[in-house]
VOROPA-152162 format. One record per residue (C-alpha): chain; x, y, z; residue in one letter. Coordinates in pm, 1 decimal. Layout:
! residues N
chain,xx,yy,zz,res
A,X,Y,Z,A
...
END
This chain:
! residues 132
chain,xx,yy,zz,res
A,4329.1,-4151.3,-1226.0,X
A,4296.5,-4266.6,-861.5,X
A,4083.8,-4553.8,-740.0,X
A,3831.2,-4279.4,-599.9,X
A,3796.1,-4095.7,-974.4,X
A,3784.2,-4487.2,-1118.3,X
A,3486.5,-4568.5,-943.5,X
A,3310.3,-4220.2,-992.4,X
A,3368.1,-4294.2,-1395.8,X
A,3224.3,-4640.1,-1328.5,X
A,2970.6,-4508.6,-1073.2,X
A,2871.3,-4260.7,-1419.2,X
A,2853.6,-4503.7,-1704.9,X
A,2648.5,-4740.9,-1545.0,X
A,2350.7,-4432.9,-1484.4,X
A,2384.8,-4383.1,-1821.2,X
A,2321.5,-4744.3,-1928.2,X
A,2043.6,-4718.9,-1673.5,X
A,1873.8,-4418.9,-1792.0,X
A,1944.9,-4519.2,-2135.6,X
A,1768.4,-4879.5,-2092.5,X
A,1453.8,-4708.0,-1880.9,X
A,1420.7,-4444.2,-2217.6,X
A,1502.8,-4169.3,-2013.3,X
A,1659.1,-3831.1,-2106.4,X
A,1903.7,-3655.5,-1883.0,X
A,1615.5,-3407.6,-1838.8,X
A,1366.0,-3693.3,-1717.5,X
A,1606.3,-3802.9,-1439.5,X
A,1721.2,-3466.2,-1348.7,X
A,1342.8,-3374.6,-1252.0,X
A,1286.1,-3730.1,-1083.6,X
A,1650.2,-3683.5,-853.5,X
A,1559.2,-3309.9,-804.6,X
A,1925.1,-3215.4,-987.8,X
A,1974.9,-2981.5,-1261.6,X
A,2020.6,-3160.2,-1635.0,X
A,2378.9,-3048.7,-1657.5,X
A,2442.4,-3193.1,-1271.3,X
A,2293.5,-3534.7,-1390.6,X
A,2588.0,-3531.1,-1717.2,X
A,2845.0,-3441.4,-1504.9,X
A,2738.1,-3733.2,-1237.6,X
A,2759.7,-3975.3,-1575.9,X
A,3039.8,-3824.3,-1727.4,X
A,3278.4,-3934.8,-1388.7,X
A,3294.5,-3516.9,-1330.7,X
A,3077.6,-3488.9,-1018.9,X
A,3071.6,-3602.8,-656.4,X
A,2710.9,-3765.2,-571.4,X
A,2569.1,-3823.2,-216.1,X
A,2436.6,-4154.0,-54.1,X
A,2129.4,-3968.3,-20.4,X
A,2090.2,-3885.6,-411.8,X
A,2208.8,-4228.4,-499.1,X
A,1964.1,-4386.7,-347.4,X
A,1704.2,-4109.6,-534.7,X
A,1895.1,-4169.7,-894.8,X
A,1838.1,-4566.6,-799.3,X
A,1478.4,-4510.5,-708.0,X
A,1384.2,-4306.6,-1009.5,X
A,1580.0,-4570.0,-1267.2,X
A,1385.2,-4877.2,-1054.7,X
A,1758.8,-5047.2,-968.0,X
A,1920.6,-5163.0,-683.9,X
A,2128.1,-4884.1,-565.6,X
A,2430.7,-5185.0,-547.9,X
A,2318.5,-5247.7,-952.8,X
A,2484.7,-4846.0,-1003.7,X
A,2746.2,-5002.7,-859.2,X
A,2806.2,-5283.1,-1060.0,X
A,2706.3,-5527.3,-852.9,X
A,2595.5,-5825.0,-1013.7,X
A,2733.9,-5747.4,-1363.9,X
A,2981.7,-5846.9,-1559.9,X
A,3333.2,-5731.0,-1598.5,X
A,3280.8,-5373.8,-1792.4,X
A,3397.2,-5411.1,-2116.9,X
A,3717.0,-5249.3,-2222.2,X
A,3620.3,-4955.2,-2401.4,X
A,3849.0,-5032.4,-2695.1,X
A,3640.3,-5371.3,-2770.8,X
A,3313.5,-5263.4,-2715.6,X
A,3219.0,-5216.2,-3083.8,X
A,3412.8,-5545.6,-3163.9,X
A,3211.8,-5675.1,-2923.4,X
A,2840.1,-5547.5,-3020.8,X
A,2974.2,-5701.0,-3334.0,X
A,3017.4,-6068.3,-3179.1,X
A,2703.4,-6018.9,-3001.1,X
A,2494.5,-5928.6,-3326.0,X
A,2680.9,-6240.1,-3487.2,X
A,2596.6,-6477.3,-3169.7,X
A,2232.4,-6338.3,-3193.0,X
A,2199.0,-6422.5,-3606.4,X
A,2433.4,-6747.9,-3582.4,X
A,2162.0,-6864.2,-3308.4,X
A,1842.8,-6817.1,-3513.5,X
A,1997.1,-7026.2,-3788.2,X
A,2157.2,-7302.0,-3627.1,X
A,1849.8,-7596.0,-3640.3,X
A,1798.4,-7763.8,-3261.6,X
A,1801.7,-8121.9,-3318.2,X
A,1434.3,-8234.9,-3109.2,X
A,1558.3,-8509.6,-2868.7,X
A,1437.3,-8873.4,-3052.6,X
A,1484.0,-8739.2,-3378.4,X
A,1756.8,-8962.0,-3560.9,X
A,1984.0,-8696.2,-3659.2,X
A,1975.5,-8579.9,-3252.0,X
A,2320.2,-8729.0,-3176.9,X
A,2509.0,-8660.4,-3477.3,X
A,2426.4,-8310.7,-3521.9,X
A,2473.5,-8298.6,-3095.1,X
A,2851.9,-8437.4,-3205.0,X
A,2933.1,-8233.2,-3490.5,X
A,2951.1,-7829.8,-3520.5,X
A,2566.3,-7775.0,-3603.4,X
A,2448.7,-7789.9,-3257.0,X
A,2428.3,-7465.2,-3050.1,X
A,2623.5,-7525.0,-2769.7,X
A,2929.5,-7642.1,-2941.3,X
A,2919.0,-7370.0,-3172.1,X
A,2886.6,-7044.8,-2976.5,X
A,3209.4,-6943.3,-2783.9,X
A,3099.6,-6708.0,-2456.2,X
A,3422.3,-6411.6,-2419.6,X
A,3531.8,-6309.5,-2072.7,X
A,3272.8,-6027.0,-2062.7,X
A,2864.1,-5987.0,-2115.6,X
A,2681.8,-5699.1,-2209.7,X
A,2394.2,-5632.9,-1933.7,X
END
């Protein structure tokens, strides 16, 4: 795969994650970017060219930045190998967070549990990518 098809397949998945985080069907944002359904899977699936003019429609109707389709401003995409590992560690993260008790600064135990492994920050280990 060339650079150009690598950023088309990028280009794709991220107006899927957009459309998919707005709650719209491929349907919805076909009729909103004036495209036919099946041209709006093929544009996610990495299959079809898009223009700057239709970009900038497919950012307007999913209320992005047309640089966000991009990636711009987001994270390293996660390989897709990991991703369920990583949902995983993410789910984990969000429980191990709810549970962990935040000392109140002036409480006596404050330091000790700021020292040991019960406080938050010392406890939750970031990876090299984040989910947006």
């Amino acid at each position: 795969m060339d650079g150009a098809q690598e950023m088309q397949v990028a280009f794709g998945e991220q107006v899927r994650r957009y459309r998919k985080r707005a709650g719209l069907t491929l349907k919805q944002l076909a009729s909103r970017v004036d495209k036919t359904e099946a041209s709006v899977s093929r544009i996610e699936n990495g299959k079809q060219n898009i223009t700057l003019e239709d970009i900038a429609r497919v950012a307007e109707a999913l209320q992005v930045p047309v640089a966000a389709l991009f990636g711009a401003g987001t994270s390293p995409a996660i390989p897709p190998e990991e991703r369920e590992s990583y949902r995983l560690f993410q789910e984990v993260c969000r429980l191990v967070h709810g549970a962990i008790p935040h000392p109140q600064k002036g409480h006596k135990s404050y330091s000790s549990q700021k020292q040991g492994a019960l406080y938050q920050k010392d406890l939750i280990v970031t990876p090299k990518w984040h989910f947006v």
